[in-house]
VOVEX-847734 format. One record per residue (C-alpha): y, z, x; residue number from 0; residue in one letter. Coordinates in steps of 0.001 Angstrom, whole numbers, always signed. Each point is the difference from the previous one (the first is absolute). Example, Ala and Ser with C-alpha at 12.3 -4.5 7.8 and 13.67 -1.06 7.14 Angstrom:
BEGIN
[[-4500, +7800, +12300], 0, A]
[[+3440, -660, +1370], 1, S]
REM end
This chain:
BEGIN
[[-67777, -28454, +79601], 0, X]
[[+3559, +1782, +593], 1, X]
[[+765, +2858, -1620], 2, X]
[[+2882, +2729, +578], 3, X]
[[-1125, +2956, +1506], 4, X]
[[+669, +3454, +1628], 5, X]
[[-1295, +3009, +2320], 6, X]
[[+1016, +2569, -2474], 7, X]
[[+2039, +3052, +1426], 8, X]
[[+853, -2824, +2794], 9, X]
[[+4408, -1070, -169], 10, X]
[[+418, -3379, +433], 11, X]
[[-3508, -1354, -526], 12, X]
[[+438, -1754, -2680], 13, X]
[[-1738, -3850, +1011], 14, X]
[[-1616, -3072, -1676], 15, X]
[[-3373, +247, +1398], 16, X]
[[-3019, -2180, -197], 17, X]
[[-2432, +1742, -1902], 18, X]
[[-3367, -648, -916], 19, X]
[[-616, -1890, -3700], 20, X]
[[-560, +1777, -3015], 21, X]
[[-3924, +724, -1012], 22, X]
[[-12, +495, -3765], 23, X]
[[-2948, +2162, -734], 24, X]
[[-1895, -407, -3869], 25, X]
[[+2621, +472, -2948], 26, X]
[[+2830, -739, +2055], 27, X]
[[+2774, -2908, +161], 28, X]
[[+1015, -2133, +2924], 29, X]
[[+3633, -887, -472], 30, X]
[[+2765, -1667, +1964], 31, X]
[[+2982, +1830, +607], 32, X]
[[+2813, -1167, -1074], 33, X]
[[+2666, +2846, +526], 34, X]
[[+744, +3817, +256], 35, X]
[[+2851, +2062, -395], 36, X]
[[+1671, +1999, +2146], 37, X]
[[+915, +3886, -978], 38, X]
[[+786, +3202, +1532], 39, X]
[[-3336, +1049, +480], 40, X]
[[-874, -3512, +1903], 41, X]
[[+3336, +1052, +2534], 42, X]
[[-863, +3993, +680], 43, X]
[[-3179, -1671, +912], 44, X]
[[+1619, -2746, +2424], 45, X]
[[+1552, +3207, +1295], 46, X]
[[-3056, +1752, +1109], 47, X]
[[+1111, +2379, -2898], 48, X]
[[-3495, -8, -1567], 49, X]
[[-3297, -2300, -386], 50, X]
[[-3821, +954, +314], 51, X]
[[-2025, -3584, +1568], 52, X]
[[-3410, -723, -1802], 53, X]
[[-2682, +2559, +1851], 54, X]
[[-873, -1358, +3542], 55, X]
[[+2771, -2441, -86], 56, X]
[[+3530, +997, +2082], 57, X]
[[+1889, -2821, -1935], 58, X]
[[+866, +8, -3887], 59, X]
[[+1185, -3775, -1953], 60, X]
[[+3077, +1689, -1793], 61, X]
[[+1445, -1171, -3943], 62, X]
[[-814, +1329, -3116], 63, X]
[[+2235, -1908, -1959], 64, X]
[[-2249, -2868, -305], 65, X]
[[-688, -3267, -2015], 66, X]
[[-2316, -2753, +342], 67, X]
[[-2166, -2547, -1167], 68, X]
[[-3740, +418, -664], 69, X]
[[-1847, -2854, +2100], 70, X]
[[-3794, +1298, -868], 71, X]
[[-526, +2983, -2478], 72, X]
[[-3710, +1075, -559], 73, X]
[[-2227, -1580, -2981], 74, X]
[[+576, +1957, -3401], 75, X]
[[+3134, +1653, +1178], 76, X]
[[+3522, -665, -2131], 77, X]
[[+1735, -1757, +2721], 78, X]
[[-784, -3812, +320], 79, X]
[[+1332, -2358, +3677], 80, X]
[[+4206, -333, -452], 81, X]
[[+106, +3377, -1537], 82, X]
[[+3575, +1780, +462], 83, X]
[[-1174, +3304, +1177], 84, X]
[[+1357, +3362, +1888], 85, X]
[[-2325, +2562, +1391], 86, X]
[[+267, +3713, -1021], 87, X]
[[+1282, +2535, +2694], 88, X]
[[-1860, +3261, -765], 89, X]
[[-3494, +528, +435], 90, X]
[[-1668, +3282, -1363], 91, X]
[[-1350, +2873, +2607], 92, X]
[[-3757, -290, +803], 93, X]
[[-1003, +3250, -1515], 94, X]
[[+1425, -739, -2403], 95, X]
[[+2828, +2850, -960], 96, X]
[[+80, +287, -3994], 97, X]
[[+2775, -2326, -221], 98, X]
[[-1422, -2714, +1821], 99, X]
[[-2974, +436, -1340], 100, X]
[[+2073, -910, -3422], 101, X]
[[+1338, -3126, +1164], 102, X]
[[+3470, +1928, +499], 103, X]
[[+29, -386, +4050], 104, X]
[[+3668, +401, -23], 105, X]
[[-258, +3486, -957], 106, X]
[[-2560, +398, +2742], 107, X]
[[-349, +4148, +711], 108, X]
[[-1352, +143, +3476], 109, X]
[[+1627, -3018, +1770], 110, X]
[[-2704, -1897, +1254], 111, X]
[[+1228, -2996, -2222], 112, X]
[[+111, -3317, +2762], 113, X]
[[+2623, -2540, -1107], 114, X]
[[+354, -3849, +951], 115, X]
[[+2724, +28, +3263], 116, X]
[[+164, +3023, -5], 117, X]
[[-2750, +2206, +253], 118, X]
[[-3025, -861, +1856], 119, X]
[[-837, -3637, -1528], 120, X]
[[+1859, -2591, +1106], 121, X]
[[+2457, -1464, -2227], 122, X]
[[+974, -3465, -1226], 123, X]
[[+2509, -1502, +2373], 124, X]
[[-2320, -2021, +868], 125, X]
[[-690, -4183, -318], 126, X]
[[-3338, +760, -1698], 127, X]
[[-1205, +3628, -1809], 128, X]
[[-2633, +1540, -1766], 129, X]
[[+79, +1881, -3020], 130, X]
[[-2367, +1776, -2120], 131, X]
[[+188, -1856, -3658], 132, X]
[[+65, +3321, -1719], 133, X]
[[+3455, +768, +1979], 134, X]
[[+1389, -3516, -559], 135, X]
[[+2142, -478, -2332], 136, X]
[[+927, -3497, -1471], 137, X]
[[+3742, -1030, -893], 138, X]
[[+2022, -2608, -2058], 139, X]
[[-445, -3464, +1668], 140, X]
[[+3671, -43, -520], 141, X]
[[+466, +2814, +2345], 142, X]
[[-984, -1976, +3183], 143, X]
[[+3262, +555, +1582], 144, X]
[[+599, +3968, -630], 145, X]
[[-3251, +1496, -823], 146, X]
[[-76, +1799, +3227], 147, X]
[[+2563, +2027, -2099], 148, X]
[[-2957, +1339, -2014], 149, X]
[[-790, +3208, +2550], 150, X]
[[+3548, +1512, -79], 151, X]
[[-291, -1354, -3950], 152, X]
[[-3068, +2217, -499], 153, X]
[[+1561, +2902, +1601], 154, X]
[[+2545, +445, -2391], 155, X]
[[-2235, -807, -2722], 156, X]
[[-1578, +3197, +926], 157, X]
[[+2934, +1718, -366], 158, X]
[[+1105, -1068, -3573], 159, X]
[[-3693, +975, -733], 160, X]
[[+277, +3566, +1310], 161, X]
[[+3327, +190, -1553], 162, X]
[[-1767, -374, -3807], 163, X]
[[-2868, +1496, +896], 164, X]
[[+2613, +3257, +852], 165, X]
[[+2285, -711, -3463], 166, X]
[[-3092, -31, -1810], 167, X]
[[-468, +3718, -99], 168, X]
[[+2549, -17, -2732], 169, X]
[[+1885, -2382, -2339], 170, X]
[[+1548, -2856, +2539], 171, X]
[[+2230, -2651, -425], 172, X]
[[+2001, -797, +2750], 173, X]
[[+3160, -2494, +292], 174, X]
[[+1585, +189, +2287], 175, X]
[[-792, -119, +3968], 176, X]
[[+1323, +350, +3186], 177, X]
[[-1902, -1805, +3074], 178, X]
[[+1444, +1308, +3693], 179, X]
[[+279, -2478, +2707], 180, X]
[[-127, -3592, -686], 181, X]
[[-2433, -1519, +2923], 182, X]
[[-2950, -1672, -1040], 183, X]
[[-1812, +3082, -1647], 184, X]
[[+3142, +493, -2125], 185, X]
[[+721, -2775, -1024], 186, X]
[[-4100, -462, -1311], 187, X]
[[+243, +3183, -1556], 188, X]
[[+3422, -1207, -1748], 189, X]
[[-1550, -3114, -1019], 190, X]
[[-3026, +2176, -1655], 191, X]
[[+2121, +2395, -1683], 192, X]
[[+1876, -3331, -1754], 193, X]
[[-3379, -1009, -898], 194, X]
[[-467, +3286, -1734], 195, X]
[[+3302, -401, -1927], 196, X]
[[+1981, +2674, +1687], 197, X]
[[+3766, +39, +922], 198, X]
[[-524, -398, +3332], 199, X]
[[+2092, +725, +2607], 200, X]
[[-59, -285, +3865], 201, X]
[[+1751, +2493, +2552], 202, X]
[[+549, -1441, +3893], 203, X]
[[+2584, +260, +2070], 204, X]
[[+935, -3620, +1416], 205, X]
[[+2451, -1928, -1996], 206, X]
[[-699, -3665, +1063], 207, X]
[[-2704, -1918, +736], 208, X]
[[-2715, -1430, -2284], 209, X]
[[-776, +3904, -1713], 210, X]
[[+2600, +231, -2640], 211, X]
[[-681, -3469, -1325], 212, X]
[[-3888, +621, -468], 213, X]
[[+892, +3212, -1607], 214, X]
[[+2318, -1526, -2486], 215, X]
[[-2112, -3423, -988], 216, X]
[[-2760, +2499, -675], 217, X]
[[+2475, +1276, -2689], 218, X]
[[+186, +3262, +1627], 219, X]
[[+3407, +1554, +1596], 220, X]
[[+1149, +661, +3412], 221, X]
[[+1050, +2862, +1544], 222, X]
[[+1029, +824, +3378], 223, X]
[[+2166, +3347, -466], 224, X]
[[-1171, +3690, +643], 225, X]
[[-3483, +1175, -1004], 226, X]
[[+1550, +2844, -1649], 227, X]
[[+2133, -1642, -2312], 228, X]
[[-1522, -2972, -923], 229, X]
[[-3256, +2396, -1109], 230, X]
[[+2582, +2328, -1737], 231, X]
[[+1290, -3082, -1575], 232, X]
[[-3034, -1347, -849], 233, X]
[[-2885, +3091, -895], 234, X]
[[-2578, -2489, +337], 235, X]
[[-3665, +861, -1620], 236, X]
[[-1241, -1383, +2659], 237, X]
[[+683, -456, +4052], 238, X]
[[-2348, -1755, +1908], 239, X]
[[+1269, +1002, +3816], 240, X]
[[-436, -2849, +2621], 241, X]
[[+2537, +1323, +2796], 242, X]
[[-1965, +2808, +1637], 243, X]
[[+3970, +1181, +483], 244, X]
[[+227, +4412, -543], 245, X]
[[+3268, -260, -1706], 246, X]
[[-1766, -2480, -2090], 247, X]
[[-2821, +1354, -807], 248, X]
[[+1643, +3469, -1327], 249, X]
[[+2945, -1900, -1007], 250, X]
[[-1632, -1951, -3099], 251, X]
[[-2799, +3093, -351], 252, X]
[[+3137, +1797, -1104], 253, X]
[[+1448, -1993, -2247], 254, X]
[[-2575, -1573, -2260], 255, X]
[[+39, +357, -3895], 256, X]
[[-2563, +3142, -1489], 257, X]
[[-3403, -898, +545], 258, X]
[[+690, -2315, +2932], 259, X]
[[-2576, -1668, +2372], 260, X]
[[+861, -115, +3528], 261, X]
[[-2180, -2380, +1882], 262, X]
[[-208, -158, +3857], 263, X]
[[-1019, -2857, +2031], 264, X]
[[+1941, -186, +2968], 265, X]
[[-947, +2060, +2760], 266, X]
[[+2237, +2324, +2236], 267, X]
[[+968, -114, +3344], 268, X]
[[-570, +3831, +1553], 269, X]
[[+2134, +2108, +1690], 270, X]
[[+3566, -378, -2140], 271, X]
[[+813, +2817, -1551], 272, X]
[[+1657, +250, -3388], 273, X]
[[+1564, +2681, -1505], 274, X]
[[-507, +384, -4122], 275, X]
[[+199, +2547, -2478], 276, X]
[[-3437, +617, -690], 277, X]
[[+343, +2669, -2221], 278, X]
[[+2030, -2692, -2815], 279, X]
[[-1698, -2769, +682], 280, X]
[[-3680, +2052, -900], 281, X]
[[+2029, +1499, -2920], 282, X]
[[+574, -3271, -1502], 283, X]
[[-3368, -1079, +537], 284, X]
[[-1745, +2901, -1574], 285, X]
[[+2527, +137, -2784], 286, X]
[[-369, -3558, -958], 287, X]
[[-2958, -588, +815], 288, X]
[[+392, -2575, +2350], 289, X]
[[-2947, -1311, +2832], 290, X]
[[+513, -1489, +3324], 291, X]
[[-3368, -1851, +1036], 292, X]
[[-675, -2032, +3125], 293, X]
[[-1865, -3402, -468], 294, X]
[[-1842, -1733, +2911], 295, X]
[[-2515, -3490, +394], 296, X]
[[-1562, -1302, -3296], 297, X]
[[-3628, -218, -1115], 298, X]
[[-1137, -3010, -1620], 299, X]
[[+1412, +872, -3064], 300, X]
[[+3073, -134, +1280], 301, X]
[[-499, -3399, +1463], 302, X]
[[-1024, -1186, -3104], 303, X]
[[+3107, +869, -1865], 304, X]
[[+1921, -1475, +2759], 305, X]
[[-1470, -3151, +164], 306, X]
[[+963, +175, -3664], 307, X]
[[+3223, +576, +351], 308, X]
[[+904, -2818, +2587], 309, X]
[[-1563, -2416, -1846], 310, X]
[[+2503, +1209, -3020], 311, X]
[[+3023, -133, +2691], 312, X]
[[+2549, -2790, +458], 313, X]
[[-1568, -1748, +3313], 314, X]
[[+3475, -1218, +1034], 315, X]
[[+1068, +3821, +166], 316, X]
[[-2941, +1119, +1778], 317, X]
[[+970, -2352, +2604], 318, X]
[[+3162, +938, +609], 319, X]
[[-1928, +3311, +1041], 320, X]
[[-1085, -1836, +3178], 321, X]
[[+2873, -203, +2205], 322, X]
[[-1730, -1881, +3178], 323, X]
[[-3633, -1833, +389], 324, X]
[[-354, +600, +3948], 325, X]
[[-3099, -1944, +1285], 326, X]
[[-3178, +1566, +1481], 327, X]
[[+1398, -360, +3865], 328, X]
[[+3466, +1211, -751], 329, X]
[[-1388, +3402, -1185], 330, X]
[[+2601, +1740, +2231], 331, X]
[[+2596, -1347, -2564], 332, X]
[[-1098, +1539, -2986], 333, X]
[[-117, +3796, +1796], 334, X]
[[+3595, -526, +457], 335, X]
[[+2125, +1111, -2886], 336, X]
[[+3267, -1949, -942], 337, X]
[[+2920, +1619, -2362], 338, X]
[[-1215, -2586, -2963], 339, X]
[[-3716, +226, +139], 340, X]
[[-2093, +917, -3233], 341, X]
[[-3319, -744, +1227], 342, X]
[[-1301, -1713, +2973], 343, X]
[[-3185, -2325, -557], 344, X]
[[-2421, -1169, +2819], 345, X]
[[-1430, -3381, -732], 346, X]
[[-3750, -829, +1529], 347, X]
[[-504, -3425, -933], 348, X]
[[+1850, -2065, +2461], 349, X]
REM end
């Protein structure tokens, strides 16, 4: 069967390759692919950025965005043939660390967490994959066209989670919130803080384009001015951060209402410096006892509440989330960014 593929660490090796079909072992699901998405992580890979191949193999099948349908799923198990299902990313450490051994792999303390296309199993760009059934997870027949949306979906359901897990060391009742950067991951997180009956609103810093559109039918506002005053403007409870941008970052950490929750989920580039005044920016955080947290992957939990919360979600919004549906031997398409793109989808059954 084809499947996309790369020699991590290797530029330019990105390649559908003929690869040998899946085995499922006992408990697990044999499903048909039917598309990934494509994310930052997938590109710094395609780069040679990053990437660990399965043990004793030199290539890696990329995509951990993934969703598919189950074509054999083991007797007993929840998942019948036709399922709509996606397979989890994360696996736990095999010593297990304390975390893992608690079912909360994404807080994994000694990294030797593996992860689907990433990280030493292969991942599912693939025509045909296996999955364990206890890291399946079944969606909403009626998300057949954007349930590969679930992964980045899950992510930030992590991060609203850690966000009231953190307000609930005291009385907390937020309204109003400020999401940074409206890709795909901001846009999800926007769409889950409307769930949650927040005033939502959405910082980025294009001002066509399909972004301020999605923002406002959410019911949430637009903004595309300076970080500094539209936080000052704003003092939201809550700022889930999506940019990975410095003056971002310590932008909206210094200008949320008392008690604020800073949540970070975009990741840094290295090596550009910033200059900030550290000494009133940790003032304001001690004196109002305010807490900046960074939020990574999703357990099953998290999945689980995601799956919820697309099935809750206007379908026709979620895909306007997809800007292009590139097929399996075009891959080289959907590593190249254009101005408009939201997210990029893969499709695998051709």
């Amino acid at each position: 069967m084809r499947a996309l593929t790369v020699t991590p660490l290797q530029k330019d090796s990105l390649a559908v390759s003929d690869v040998p079909d899946p085995q499922p072992g006992d408990g697990d699901l044999l499903v048909d692919g039917l598309a990934v998405g494509v994310c930052g992580t997938d590109k710094e890979i395609a780069a040679g950025e990053y990437g660990w191949a399965p043990p004793g193999h030199d290539r890696l099948v990329v995509g951990h965005e993934s969703l598919g349908r189950v074509r054999t799923a083991p007797p007993g198990s929840a998942f019948s043939t036709g399922d709509l299902v996606v397979g989890v990313v994360r696996r736990p450490d095999p010593v297990p660390c304390g975390a893992c051994a608690h079912g909360q792999f994404d807080m994994c303390r000694n990294g030797r967490y593996t992860e689907r296309g990433i990280k030493e199993i292969d991942g599912y760009a693939a025509e045909q994959w296996s999955v364990e059934a206890d890291y399946a997870v079944k969606l909403d027949p009626r998300l057949a066209d954007v349930g590969m949306l679930m992964e980045p979906t899950s992510v930030v359901a992590k991060a609203w989670d850690e966000v009231g897990k953190v307000g609930a060391r005291a009385w907390f009742e937020p309204t109003t919130a400020l999401v940074t950067g409206a890709g795909p991951i901001g846009l999800l997180a926007a769409l889950l803080g409307v769930q949650r009956g927040l005033e939502v609103h959405v910082l980025d810093r294009v001002t066509g384009g399909p972004k301020p559109a999605l923002v406002g039918d959410l019911g949430a506002t637009y903004h595309h001015g300076d970080i500094n005053d539209v936080a000052a403007d704003l003092k939201p409870d809550v700022v889930i951060e999506a940019t990975g941008a410095g003056p971002v970052i310590f932008g909206a950490a210094a200008h949320t209402a008392p008690y604020g929750v800073v949540c970070l989920t975009g990741v840094s580039s290295v090596g550009r410096p910033l200059t900030i005044d550290a000494g009133s920016l940790n003032r304001d955080i001690v004196l109002e006892n305010d807490v900046i947290i960074g939020s990574v992957n999703a357990n099953l939990a998290h999945y689980a509440a995601a799956a919820d919360a697309l099935a809750k979600a206007d379908t026709g919004w979620l895909s306007r989330l997809i800007s292009r549906r590139v097929p399996l031997e075009r891959f080289a398409e959907a590593f190249t960014a254009r101005d408009d793109d939201v997210k990029v989808v893969i499709t695998l059954d051709a």
